[in-house]
N, CA, C and O atoms as a Maestro MAE file, in Angstrom:
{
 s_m_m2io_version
 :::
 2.0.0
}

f_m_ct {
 s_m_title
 :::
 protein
 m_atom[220] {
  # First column is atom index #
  i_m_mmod_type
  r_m_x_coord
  r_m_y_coord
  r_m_z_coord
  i_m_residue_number
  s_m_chain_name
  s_m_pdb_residue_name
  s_m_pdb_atom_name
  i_m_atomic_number
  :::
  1 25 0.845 -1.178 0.000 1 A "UNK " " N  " 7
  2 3 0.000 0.000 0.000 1 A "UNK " " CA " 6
  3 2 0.889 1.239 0.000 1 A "UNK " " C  " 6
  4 15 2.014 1.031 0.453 1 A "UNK " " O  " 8
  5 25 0.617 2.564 -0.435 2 A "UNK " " N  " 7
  6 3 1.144 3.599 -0.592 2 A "UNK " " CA " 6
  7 2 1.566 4.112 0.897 2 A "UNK " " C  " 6
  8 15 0.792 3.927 1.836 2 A "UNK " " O  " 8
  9 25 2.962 4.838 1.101 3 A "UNK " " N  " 7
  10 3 3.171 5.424 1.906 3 A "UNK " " CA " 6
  11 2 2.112 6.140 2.713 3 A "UNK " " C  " 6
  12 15 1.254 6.569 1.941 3 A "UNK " " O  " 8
  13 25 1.844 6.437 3.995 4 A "UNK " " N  " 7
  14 3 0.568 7.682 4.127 4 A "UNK " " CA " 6
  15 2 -0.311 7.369 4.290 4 A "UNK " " C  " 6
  16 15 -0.888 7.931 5.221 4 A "UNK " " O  " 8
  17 25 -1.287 5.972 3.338 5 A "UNK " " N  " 7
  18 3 -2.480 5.351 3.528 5 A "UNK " " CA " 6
  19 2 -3.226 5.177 4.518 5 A "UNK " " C  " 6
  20 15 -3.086 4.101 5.099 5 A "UNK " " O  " 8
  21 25 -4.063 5.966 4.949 6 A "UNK " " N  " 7
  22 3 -5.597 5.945 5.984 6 A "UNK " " CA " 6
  23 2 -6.507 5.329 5.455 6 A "UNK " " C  " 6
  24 15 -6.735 5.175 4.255 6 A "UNK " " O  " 8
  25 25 -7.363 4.750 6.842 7 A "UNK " " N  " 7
  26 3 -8.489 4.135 6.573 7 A "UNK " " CA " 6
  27 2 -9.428 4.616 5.652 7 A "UNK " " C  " 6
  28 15 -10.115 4.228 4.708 7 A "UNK " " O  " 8
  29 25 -9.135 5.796 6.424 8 A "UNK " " N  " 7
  30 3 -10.876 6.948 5.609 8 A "UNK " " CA " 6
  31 2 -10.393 6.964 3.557 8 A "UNK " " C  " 6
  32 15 -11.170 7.016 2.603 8 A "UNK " " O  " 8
  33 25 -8.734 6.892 3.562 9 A "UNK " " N  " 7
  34 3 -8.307 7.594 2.403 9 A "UNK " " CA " 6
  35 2 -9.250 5.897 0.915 9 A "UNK " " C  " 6
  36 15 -9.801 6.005 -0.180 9 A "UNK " " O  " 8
  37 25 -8.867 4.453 1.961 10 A "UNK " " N  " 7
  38 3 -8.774 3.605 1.391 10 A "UNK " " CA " 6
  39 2 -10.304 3.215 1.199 10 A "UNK " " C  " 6
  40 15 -10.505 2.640 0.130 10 A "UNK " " O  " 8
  41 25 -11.478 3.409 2.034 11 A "UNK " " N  " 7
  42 3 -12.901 3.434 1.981 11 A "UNK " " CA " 6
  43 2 -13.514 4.416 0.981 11 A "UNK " " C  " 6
  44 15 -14.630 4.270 0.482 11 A "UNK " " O  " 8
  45 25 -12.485 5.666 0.682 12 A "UNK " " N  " 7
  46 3 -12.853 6.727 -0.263 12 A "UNK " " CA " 6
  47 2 -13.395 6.226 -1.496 12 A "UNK " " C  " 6
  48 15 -14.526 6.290 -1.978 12 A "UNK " " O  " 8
  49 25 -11.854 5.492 -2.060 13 A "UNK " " N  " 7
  50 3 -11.503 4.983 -3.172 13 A "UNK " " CA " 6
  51 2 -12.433 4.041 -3.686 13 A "UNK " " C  " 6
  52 15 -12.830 3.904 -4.843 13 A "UNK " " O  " 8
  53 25 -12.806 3.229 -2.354 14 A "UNK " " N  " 7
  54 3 -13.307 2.051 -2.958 14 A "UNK " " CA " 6
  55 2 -15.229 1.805 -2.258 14 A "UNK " " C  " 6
  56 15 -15.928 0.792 -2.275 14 A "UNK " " O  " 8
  57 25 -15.435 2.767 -1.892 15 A "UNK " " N  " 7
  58 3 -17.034 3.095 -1.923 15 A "UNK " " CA " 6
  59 2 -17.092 4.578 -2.541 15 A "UNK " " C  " 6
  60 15 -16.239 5.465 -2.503 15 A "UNK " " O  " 8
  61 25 -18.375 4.562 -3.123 16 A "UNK " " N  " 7
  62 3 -18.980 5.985 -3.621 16 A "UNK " " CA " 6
  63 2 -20.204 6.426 -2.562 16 A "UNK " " C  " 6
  64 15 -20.859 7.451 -2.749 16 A "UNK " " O  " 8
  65 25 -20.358 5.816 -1.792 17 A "UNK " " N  " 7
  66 3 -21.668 6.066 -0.806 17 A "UNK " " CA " 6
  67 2 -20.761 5.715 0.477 17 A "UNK " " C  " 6
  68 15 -20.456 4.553 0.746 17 A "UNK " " O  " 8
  69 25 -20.295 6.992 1.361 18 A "UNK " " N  " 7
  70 3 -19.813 6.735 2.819 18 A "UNK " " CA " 6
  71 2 -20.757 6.251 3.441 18 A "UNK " " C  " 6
  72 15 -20.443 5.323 4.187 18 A "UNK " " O  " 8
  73 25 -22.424 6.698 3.401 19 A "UNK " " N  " 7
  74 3 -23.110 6.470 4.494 19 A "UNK " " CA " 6
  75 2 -23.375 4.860 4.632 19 A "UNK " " C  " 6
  76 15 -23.147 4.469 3.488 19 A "UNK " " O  " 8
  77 25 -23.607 4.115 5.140 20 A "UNK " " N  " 7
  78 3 -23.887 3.064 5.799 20 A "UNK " " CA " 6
  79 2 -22.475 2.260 5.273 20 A "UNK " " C  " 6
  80 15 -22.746 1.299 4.553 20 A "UNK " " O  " 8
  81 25 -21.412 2.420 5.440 21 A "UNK " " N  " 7
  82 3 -20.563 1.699 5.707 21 A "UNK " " CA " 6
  83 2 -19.529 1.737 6.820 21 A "UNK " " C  " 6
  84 15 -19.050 2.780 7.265 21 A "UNK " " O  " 8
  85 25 -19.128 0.110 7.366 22 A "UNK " " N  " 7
  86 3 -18.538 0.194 8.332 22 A "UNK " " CA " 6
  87 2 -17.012 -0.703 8.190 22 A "UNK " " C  " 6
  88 15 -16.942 -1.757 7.559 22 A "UNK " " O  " 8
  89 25 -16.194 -0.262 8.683 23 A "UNK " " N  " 7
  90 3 -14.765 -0.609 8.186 23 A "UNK " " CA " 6
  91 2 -13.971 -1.736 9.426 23 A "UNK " " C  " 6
  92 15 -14.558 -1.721 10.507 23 A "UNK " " O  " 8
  93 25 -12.665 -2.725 9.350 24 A "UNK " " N  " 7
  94 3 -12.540 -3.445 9.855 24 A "UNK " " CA " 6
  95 2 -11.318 -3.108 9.291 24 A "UNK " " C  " 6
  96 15 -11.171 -2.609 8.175 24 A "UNK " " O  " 8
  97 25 -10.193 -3.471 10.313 25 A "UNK " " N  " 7
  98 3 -8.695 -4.007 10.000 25 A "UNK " " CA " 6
  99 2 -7.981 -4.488 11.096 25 A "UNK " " C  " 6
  100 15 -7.628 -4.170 12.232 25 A "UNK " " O  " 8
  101 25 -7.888 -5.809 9.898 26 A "UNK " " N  " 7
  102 3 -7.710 -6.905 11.060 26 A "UNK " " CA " 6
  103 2 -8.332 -7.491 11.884 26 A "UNK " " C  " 6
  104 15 -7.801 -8.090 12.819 26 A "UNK " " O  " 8
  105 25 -10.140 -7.389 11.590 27 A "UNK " " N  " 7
  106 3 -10.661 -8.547 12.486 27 A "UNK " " CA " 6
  107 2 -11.065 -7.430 13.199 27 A "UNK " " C  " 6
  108 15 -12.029 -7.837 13.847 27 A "UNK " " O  " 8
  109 25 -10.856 -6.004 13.516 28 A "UNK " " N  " 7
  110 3 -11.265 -5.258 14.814 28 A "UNK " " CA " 6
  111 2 -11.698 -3.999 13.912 28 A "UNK " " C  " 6
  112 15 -11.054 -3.466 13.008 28 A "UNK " " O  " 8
  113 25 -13.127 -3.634 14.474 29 A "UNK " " N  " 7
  114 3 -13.619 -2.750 13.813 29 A "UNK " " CA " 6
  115 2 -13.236 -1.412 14.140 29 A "UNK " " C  " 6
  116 15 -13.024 -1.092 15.309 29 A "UNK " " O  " 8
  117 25 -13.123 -0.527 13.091 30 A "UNK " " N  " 7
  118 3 -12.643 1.074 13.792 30 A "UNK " " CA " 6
  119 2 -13.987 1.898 13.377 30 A "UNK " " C  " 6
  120 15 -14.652 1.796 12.346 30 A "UNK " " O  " 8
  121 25 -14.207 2.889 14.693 31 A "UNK " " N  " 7
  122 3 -15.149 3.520 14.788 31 A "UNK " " CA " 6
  123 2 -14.864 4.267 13.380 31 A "UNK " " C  " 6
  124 15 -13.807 4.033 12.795 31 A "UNK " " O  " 8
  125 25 -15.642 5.005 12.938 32 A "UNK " " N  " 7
  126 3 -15.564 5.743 11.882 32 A "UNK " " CA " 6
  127 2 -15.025 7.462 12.198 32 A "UNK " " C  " 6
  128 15 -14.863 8.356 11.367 32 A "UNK " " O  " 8
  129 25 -14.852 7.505 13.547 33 A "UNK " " N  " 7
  130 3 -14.429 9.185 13.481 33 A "UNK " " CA " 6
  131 2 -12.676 9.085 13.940 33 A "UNK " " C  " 6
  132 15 -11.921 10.032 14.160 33 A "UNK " " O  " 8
  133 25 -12.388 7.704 13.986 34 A "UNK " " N  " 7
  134 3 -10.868 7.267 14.131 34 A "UNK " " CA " 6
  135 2 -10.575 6.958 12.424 34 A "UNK " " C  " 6
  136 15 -9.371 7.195 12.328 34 A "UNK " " O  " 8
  137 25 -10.997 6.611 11.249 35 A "UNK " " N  " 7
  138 3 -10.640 6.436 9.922 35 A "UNK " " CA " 6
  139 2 -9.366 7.212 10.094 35 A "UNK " " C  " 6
  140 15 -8.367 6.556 10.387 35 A "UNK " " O  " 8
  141 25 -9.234 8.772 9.928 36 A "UNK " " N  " 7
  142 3 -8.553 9.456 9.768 36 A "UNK " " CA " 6
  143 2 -6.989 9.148 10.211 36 A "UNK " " C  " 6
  144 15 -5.996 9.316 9.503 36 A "UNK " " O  " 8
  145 25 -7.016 8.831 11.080 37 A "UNK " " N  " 7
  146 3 -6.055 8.368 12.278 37 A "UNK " " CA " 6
  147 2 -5.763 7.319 11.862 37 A "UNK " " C  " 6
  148 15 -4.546 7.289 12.045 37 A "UNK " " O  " 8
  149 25 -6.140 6.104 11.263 38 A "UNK " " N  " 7
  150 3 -5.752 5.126 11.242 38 A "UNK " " CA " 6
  151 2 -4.890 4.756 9.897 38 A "UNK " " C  " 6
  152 15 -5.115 4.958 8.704 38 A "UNK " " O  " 8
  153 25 -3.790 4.118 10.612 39 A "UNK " " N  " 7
  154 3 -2.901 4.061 9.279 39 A "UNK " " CA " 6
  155 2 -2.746 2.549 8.893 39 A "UNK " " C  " 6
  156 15 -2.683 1.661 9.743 39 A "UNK " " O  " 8
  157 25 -2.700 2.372 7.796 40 A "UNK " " N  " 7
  158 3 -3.016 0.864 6.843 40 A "UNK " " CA " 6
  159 2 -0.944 0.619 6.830 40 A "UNK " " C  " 6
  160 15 0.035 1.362 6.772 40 A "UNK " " O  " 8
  161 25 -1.088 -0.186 6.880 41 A "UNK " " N  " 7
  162 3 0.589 -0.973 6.458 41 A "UNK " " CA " 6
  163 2 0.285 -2.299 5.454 41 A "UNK " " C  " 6
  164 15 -0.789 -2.875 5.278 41 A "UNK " " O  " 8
  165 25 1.617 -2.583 4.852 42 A "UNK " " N  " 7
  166 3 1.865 -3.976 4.193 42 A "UNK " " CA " 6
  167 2 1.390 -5.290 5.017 42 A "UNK " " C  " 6
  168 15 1.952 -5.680 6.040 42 A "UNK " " O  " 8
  169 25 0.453 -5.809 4.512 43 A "UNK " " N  " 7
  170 3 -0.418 -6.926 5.412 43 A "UNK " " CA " 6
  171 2 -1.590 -7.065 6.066 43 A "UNK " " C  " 6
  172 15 -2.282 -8.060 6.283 43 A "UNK " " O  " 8
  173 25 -1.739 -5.701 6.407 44 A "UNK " " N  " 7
  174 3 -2.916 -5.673 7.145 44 A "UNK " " CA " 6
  175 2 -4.215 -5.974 6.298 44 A "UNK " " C  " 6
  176 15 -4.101 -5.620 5.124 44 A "UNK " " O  " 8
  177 25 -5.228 -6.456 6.579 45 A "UNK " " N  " 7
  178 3 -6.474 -6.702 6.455 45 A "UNK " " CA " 6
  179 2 -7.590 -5.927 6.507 45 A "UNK " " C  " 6
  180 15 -8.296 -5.761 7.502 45 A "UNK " " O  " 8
  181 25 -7.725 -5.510 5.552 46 A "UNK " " N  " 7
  182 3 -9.489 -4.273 5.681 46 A "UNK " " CA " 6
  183 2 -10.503 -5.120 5.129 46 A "UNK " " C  " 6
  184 15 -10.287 -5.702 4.066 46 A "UNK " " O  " 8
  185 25 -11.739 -5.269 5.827 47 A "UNK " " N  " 7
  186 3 -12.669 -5.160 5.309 47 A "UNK " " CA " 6
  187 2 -13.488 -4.140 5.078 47 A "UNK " " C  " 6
  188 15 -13.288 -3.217 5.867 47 A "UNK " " O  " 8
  189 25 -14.312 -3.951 4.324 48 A "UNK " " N  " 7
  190 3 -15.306 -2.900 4.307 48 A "UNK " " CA " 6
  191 2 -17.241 -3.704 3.869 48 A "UNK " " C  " 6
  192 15 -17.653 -4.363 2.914 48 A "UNK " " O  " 8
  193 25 -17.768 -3.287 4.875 49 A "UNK " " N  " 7
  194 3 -18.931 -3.565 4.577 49 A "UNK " " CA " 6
  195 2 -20.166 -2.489 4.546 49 A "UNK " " C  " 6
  196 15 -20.372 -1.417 5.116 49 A "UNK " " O  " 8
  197 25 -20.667 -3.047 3.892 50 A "UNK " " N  " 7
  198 3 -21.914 -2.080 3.103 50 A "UNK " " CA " 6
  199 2 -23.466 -2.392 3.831 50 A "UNK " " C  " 6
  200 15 -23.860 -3.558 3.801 50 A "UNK " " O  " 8
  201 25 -24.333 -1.341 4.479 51 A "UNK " " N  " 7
  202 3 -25.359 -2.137 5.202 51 A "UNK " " CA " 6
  203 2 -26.295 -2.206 3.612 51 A "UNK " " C  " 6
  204 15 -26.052 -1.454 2.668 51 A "UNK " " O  " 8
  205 25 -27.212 -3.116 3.611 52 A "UNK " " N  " 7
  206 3 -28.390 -3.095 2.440 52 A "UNK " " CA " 6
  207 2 -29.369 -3.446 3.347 52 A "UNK " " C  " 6
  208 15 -29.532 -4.172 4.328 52 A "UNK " " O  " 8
  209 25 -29.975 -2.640 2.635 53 A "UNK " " N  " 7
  210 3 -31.818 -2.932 3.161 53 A "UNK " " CA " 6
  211 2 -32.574 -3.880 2.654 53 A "UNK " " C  " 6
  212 15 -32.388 -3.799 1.440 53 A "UNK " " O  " 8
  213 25 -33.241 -4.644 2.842 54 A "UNK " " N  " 7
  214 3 -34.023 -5.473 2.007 54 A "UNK " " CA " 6
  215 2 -35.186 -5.936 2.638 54 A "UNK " " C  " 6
  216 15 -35.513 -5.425 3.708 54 A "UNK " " O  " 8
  217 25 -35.834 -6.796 2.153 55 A "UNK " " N  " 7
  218 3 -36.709 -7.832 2.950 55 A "UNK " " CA " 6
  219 2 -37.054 -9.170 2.262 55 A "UNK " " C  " 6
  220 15 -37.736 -10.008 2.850 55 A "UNK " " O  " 8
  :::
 }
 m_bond[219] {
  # First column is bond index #
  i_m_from
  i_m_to
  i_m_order
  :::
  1 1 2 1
  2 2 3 1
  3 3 4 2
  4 3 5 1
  5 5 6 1
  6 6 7 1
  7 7 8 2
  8 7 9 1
  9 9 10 1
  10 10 11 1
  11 11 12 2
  12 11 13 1
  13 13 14 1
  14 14 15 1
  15 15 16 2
  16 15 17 1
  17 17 18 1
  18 18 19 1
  19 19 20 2
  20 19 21 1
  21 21 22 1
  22 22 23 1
  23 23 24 2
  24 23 25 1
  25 25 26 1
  26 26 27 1
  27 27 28 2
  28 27 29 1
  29 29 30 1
  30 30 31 1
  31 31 32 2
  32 31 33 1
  33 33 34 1
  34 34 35 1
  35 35 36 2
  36 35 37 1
  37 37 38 1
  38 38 39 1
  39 39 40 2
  40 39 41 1
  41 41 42 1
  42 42 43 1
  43 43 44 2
  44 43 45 1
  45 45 46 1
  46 46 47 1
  47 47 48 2
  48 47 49 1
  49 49 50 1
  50 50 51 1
  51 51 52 2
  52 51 53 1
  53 53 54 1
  54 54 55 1
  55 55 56 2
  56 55 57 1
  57 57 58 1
  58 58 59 1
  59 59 60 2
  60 59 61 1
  61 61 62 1
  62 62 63 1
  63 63 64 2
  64 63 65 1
  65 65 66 1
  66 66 67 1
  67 67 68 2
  68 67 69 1
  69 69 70 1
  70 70 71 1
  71 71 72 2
  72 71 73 1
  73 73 74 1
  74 74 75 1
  75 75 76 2
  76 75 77 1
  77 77 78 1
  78 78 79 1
  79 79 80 2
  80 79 81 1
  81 81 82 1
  82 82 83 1
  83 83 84 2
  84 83 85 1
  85 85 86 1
  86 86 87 1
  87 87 88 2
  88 87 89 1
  89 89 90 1
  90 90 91 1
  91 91 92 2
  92 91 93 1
  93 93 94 1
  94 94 95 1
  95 95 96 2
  96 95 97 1
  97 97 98 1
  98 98 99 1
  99 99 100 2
  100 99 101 1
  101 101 102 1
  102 102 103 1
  103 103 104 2
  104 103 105 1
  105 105 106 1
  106 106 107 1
  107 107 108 2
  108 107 109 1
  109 109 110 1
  110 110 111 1
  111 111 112 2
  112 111 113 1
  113 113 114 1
  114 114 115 1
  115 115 116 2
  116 115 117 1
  117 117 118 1
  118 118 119 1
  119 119 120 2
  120 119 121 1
  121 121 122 1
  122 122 123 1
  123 123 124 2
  124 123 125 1
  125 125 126 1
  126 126 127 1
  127 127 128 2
  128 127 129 1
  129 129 130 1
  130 130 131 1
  131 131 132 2
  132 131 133 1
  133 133 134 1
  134 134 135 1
  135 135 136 2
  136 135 137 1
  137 137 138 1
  138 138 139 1
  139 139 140 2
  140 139 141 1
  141 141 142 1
  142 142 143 1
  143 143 144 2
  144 143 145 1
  145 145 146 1
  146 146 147 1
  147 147 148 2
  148 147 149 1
  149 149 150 1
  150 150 151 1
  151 151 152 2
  152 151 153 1
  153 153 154 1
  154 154 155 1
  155 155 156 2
  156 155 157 1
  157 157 158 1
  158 158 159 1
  159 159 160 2
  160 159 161 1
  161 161 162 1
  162 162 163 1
  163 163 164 2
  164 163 165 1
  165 165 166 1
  166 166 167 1
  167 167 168 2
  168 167 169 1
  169 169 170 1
  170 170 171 1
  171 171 172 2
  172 171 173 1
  173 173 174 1
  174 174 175 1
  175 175 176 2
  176 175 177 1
  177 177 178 1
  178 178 179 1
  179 179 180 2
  180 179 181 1
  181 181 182 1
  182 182 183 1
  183 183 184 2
  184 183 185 1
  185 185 186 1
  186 186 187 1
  187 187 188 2
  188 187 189 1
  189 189 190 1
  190 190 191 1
  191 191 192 2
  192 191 193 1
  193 193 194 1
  194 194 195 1
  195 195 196 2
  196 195 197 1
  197 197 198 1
  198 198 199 1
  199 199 200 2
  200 199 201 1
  201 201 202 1
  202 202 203 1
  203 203 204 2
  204 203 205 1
  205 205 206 1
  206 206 207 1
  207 207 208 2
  208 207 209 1
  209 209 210 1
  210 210 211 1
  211 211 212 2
  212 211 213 1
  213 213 214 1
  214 214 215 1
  215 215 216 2
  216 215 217 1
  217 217 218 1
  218 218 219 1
  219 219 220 2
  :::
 }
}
């Protein structure tokens, strides 16, 4: 991953709708007003999940 890389920077990229998503690295979820703060390294694990509505 690029030098610098934040949570918030890497959820940017790869959702177009911030609202109802919630982020993970490494198995441990980060609140969303820590994104900023949080820095991604070689290895680590993000998930990102998307809530959907349905029935």
């Amino acid at each position: 991953m690029p030098g610098g890389l934040t949570l918030d920077r890497l959820v940017a990229t790869l959702s177009t709708a911030p609202s109802g998503v919630a982020a993970a690295v490494n198995e441990t979820v980060v609140p969303r007003s820590q994104w900023p703060a949080t820095p991604l390294g070689a290895g680590d694990r993000v998930e990102v999940l998307t809530a959907v509505q349905g029935g």
